[in-house]
C-alpha positions as CSV (number, residue, x, y, z in Angstrom):
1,X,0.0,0.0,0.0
2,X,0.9,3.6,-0.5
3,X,1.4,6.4,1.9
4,X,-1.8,7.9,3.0
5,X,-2.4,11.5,1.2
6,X,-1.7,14.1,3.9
7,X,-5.0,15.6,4.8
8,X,-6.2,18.8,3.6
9,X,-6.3,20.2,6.7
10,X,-2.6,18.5,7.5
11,X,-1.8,20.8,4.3
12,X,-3.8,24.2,5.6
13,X,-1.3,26.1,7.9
14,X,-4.4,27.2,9.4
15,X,-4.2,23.7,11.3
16,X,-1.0,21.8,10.8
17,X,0.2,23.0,13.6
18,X,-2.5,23.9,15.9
19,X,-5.7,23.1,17.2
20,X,-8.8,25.2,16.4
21,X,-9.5,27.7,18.9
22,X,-6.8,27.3,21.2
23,X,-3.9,29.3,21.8
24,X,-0.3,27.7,21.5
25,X,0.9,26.8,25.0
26,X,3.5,29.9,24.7
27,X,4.6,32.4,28.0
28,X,2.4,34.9,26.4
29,X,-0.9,32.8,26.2
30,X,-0.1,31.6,29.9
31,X,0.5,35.4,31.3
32,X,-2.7,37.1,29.1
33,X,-5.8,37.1,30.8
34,X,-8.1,35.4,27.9
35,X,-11.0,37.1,25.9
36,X,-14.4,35.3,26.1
37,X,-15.0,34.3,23.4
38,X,-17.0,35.7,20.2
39,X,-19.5,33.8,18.1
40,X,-19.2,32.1,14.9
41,X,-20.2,33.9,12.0
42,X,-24.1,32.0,11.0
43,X,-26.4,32.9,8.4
44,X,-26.4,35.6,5.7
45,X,-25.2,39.7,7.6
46,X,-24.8,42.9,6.0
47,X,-21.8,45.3,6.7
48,X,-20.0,48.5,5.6
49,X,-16.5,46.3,6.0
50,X,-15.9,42.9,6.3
51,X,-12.1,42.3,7.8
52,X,-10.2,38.7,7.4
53,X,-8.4,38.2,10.1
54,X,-7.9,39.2,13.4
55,X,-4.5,39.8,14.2
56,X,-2.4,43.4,14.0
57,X,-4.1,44.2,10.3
58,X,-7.4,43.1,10.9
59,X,-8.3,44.5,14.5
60,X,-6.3,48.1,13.7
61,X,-8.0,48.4,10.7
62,X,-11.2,47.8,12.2
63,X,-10.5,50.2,14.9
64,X,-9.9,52.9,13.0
65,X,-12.8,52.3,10.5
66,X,-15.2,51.9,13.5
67,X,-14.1,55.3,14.9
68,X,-15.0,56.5,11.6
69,X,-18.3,55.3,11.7
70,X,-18.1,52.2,9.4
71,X,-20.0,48.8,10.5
72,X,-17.3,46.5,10.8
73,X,-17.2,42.9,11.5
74,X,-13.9,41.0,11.6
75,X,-13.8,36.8,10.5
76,X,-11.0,34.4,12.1
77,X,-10.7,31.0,12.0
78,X,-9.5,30.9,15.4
79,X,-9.1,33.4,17.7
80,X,-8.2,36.9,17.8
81,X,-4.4,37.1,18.1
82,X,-3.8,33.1,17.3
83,X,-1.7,34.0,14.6
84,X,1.9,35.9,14.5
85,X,0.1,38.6,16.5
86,X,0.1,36.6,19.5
87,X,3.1,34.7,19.1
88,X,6.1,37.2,17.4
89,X,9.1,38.7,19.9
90,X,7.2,41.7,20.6
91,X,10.0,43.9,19.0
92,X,8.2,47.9,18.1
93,X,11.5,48.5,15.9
94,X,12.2,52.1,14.4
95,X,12.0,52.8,10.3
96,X,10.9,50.0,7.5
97,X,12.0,46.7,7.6
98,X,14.7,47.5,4.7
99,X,17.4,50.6,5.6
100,X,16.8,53.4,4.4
101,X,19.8,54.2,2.0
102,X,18.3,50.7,1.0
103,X,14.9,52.2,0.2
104,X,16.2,55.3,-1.6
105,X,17.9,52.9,-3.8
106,X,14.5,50.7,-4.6
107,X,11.7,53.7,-4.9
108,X,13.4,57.0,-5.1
109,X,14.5,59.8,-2.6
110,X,10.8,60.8,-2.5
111,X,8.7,57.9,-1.3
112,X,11.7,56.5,0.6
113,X,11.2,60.2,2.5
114,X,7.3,59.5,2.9
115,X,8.1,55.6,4.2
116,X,10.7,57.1,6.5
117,X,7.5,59.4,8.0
118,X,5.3,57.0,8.0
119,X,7.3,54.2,9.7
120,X,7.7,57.0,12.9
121,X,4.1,57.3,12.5
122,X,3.8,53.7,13.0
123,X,5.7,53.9,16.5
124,X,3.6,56.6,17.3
125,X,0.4,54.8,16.6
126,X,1.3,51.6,18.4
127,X,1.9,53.9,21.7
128,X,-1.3,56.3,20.9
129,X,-3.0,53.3,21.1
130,X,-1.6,51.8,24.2
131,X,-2.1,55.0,25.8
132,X,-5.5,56.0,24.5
133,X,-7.1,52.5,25.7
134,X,-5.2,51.8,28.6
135,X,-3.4,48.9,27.5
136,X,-1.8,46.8,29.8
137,X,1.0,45.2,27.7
138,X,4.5,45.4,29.4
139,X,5.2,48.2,26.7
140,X,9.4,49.3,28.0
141,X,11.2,51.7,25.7
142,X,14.9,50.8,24.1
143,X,15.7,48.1,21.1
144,X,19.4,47.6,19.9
145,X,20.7,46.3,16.9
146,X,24.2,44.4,17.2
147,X,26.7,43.0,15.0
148,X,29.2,40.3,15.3
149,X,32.4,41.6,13.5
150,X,34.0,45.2,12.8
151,X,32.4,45.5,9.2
152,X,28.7,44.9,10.6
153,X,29.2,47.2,13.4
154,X,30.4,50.2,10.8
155,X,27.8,49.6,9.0
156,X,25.6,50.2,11.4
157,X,27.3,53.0,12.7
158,X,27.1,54.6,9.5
159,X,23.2,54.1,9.1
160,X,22.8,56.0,11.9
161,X,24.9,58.9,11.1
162,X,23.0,59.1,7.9
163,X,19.8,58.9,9.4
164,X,21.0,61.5,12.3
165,X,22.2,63.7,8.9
166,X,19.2,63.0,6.2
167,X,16.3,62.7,8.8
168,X,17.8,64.4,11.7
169,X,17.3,61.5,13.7
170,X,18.9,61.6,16.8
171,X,17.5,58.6,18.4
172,X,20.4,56.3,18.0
173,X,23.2,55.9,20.5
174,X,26.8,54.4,18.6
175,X,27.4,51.7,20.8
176,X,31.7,50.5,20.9
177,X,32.9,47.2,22.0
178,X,32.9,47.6,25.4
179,X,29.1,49.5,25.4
180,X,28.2,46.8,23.8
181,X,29.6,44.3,25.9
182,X,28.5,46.0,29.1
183,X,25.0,46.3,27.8
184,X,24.5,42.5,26.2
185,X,26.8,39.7,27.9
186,X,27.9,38.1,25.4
187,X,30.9,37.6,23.7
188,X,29.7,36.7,20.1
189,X,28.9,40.6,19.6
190,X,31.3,43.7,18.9
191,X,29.2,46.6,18.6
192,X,25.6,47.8,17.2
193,X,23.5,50.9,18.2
194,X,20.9,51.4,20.8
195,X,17.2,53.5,19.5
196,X,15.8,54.2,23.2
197,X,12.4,55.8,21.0
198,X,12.2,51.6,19.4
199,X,10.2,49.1,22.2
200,X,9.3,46.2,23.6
201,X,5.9,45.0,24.6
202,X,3.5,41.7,25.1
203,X,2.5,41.3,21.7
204,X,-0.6,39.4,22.9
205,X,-1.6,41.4,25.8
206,X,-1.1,44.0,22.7
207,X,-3.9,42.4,20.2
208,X,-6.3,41.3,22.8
209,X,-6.3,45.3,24.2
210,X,-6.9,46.2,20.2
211,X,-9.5,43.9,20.2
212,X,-11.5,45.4,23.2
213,X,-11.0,49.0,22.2
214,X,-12.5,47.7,18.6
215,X,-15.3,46.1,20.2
216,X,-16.2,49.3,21.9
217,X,-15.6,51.3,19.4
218,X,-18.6,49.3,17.4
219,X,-16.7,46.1,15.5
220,X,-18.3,43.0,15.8
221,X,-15.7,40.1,15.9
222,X,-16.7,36.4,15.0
223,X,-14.4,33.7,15.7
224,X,-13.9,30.1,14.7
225,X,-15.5,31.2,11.4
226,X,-12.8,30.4,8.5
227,X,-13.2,32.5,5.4
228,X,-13.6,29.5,2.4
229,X,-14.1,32.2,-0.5
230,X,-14.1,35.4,-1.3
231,X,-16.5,36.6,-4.4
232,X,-15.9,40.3,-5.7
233,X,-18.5,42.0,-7.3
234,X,-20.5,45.8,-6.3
235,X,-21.3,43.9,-3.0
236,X,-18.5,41.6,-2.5
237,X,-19.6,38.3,-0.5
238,X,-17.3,36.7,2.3
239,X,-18.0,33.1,2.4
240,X,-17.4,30.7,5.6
241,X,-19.0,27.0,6.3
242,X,-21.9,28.5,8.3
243,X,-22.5,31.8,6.8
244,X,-21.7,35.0,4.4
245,X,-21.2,38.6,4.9
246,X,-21.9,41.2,2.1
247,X,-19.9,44.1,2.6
248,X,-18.9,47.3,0.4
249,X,-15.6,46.9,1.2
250,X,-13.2,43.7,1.9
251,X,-9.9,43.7,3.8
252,X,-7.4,40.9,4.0
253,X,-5.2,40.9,7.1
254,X,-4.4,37.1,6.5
255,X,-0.3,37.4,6.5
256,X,1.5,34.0,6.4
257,X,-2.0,32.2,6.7
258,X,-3.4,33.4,3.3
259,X,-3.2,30.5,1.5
260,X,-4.7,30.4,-1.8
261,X,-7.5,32.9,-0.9
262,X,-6.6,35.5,-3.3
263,X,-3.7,34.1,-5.3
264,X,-2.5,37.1,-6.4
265,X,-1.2,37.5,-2.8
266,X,-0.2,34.5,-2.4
267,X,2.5,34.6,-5.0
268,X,4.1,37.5,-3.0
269,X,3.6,36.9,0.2
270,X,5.7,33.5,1.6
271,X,4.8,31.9,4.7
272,X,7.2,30.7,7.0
273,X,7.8,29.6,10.4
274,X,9.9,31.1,13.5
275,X,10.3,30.1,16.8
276,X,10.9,31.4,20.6
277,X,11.2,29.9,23.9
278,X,11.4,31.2,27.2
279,X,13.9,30.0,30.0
280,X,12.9,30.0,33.5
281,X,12.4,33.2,35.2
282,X,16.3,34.1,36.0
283,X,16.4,36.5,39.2
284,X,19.5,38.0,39.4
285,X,21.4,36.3,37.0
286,X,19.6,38.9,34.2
287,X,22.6,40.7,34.7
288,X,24.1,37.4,32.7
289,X,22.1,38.6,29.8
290,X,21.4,42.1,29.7
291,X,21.9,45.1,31.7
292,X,19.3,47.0,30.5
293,X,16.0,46.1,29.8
294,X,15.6,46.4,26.2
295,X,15.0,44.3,23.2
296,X,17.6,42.5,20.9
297,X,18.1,41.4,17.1
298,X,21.6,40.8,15.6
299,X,22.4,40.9,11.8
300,X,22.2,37.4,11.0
301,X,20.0,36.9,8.1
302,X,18.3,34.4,10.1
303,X,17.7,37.0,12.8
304,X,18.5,36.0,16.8
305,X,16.5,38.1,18.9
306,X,15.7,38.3,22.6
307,X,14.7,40.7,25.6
308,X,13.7,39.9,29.4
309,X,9.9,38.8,30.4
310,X,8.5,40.7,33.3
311,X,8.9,37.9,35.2
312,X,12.7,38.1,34.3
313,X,12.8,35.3,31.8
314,X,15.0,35.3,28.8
315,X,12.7,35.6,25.9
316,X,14.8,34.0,22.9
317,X,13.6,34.2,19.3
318,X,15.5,32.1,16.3
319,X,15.4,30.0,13.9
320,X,13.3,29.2,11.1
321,X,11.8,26.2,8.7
322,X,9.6,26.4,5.1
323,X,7.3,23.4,5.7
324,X,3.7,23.0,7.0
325,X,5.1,21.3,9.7
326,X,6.7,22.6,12.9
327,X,10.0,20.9,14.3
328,X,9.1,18.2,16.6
329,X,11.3,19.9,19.1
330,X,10.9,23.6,19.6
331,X,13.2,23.7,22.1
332,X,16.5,22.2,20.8
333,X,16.0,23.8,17.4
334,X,15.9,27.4,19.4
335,X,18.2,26.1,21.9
336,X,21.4,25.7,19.3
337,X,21.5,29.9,18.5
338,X,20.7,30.6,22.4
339,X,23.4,28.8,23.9
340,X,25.6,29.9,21.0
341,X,24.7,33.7,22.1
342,X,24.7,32.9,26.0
343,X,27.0,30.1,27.3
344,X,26.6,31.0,30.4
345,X,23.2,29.9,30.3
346,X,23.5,26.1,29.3
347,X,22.0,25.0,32.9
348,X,19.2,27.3,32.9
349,X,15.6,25.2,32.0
350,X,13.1,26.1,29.5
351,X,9.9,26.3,30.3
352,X,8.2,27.1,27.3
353,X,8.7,26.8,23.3
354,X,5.8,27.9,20.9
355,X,6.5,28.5,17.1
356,X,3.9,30.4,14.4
357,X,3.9,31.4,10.7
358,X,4.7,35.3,9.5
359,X,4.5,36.3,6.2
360,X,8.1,37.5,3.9
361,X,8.0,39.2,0.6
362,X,11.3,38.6,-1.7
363,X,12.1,42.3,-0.9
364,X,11.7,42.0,2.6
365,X,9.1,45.0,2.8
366,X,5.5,44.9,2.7
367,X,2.8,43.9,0.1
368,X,0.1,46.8,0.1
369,X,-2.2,45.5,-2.4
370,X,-5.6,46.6,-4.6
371,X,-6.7,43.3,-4.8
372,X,-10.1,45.2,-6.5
373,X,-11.1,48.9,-6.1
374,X,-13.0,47.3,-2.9
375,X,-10.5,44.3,-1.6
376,X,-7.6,46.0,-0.3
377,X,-5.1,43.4,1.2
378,X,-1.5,44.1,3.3
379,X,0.6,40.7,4.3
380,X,3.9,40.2,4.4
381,X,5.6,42.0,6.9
382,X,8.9,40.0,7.3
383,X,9.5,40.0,11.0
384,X,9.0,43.9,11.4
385,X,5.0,43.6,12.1
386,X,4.2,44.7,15.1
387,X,4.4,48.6,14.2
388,X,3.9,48.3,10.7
389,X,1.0,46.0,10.5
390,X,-0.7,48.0,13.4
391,X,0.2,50.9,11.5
392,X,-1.3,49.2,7.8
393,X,-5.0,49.0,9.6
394,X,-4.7,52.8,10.1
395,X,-3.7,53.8,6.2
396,X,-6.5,51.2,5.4
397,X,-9.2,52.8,6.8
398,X,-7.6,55.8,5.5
399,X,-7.5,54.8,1.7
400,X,-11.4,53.8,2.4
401,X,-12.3,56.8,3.9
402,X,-10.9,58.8,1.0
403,X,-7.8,59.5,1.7
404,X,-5.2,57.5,0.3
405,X,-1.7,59.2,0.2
406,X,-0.2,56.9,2.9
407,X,-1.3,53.7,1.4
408,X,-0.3,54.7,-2.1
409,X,3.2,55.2,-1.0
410,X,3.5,51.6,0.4
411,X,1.9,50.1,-2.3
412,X,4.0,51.9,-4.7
413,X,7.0,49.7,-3.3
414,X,7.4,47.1,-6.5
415,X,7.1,44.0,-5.1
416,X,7.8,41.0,-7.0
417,X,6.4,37.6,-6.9
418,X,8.2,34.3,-5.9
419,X,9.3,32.2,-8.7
420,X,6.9,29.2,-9.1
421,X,3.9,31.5,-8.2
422,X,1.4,31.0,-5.5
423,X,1.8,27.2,-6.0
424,X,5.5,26.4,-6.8
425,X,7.3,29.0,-4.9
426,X,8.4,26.8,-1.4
427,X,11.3,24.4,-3.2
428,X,12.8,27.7,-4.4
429,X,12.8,29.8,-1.2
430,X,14.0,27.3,0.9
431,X,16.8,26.9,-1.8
432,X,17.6,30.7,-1.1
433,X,17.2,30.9,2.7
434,X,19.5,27.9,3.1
435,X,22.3,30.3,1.4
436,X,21.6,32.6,3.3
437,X,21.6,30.5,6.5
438,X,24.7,28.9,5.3
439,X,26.5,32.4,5.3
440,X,25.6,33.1,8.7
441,X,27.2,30.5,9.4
442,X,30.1,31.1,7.6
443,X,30.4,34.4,8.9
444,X,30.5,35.7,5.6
């Protein structure tokens, strides 16, 4: 006999790794005090907006569109915040995902100046919001960026002199050897710089305090309701197993768990998976790790990122795989680059290890998409989500509302799609990424 074909939902990242409706058994589910939880979506509704996906995208977006006055209601197959939302490293990182000499380069002096204002705004708008609904989500100012050799650290050095010179940005401290060293106890890195405007924050705590603002603001959510098709037309119908919604509008805030919903997403967007674990809460022996209580991420390609709990765990991101399918053990896969970083910390237990699927575009910035004149779609946000996918649900309801400057400058970004298309395009990437993982290795 042959080997049994993988089920479909085996092959749905929806539920290859998960089971419906409840939250990975991560630090962040386990120190978020839970929503109850909202109804599935049943019979035939009517609505201004109809929002796929509540995560970062979907619940700002919906937000912002209910303070305008909209009828909103929001479709997950899960939960709100199941997805990368809930699960990422919790990193509110200054500027785009790319540099911004980078950007000049790609799209021109003038909308690399308009991305360079609107990824501030996005900062800004994360904390507006935390301040505006009371948030309780950990939120500590101060992310550094560090490199392991001489080159890497002038580099970065450089970066921020331009952006101190072109921007007047004067946000980010130069940090030497020994700053470095003092800060971050490690020995693996020689330098970086320090933005004390960047953050840190409980991502979850984050999206269910979006969700509850949302809610009051007007926005119905429904859960466990997966979205099976999409049909545009003048009203455009959202389909799921029990029911439909007709809206004016559509917005996708799917990210890595797209699928083949709208495929011409889906052949720019990549999902893949990344994975954290948290050690036991340390006491003292923070001072082994950081100094300071900021937030981390190296230069690998194959980022290493990390920051303290508020329970005074290490919080350790790293690694990544291209398959449905997480590692069998979490731990050991995130273990490897931890130990690497942190020797010091071989005897320390871990108490928890979750992974989840983001979304990466080939240019590593994100797709802002007309999918029609009334399906507007952002997704892949390539590890730099928090701010800017928060920030995406607010130039959404902009572009809806009539004003679409901010969102035309993001989508003017020319993003291409993966070789192989929305089907085809895994074999290739993980081709690519193992390069790039190999070179980090390297040290090249």
């Amino acid at each position: 006999m042959g080997k049994r074909a993988p089920s479909i939902k085996r092959m749905n990242l929806l539920y290859s790794n998960d089971t419906q409706g409840k939250y990975p058994e991560s630090w962040y589910s386990a120190t978020a005090e839970p929503l109850s939880a909202f109804p599935n979506l049943k019979g035939s509704k009517k609505y201004d907006i109809c929002i796929v996906g509540a995560g970062y995208t979907g619940l700002s977006s919906a937000l912002h569109l209910s303070n305008l006055g909209y009828s909103v209601a929001v479709l997950d197959a899960h939960r709100v915040g199941f997805g990368a939302s809930g699960r990422n490293g919790g990193q509110l990182g200054a500027g785009q995902r790319v540099y911004q000499d980078e950007l000049v380069n790609k799209v021109g002096e003038n909308n690399a100046d308009k991305m360079w204002h609107l990824a501030n705004d996005a900062v800004s708008t994360v904390k507006e919001i935390i301040k505006t609904n009371n948030i309780d989500c950990h939120i500590k100012p101060g992310a550094a960026t560090l490199g392991f050799n001489s080159n890497e650290v002038k580099e970065l050095h450089n970066y921020a002199e331009y952006l101190e010179k072109r921007y007047s940005y004067k946000g980010l401290e130069l940090l030497s050897q020994a700053d470095c060293n003092t800060l971050c106890c490690s020995e693996k890195y020689t330098g970086g710089i320090l933005d004390m405007n960047a953050a840190h924050l409980h991502p979850l705590r984050f999206v269910f305090g979006l969700a509850k603002a949302a809610v009051l603001a007007g926005t119905n959510i429904f859960e466990q309701s997966e979205v099976i098709q999409l049909i545009p037309g003048k009203v455009n119908r959202t389909i799921t197993n029990a029911g439909e919604i007709q809206s004016d509008f559509v917005v996708l805030g799917c990210n890595g768990y797209l699928g083949n919903l709208e495929t011409k997403v889906a052949a720019k967007v990549m999902p893949i998976n990344n994975f954290i674990i948290a050690t036991e809460p340390l006491g003292e022996r923070t001072e082994e790790v950081l100094t300071k209580d900021i937030a981390v991420a190296d230069t690998k390609f194959v980022v290493n990122y990390f920051r303290l709990s508020k329970d005074k765990r290490l919080l350790f991101g790293g690694g990544e795989n291209y398959s449905y399918k997480f590692p069998k053990n979490i731990t050991s896969t995130v273990l490897k680059p931890m130990l690497e970083i942190f020797p010091q910390l071989s005897d320390v237990k871990i108490d928890y290890a979750w992974g989840g699927t983001l979304g990466i575009t080939r240019q590593r910035m994100p797709y802002f998409c007309r999918v029609t004149d009334t399906i507007l779609s952002v997704s892949g946000y390539s590890g730099h989500g928090l701010g800017t996918a928060t920030h995406a649900g607010k130039l959404i309801s902009m572009a809806i509302n009539g004003q679409q400057d901010g969102f035309n400058t993001m989508a003017s970004i020319p993003i291409k799609s993966f070789p192989g298309g929305a089907r085809y395009k895994t074999p290739l990437l993980i081709l690519a990424m193992s390069w790039y993982a190999l070179r980090d290795k390297l040290g090249i």
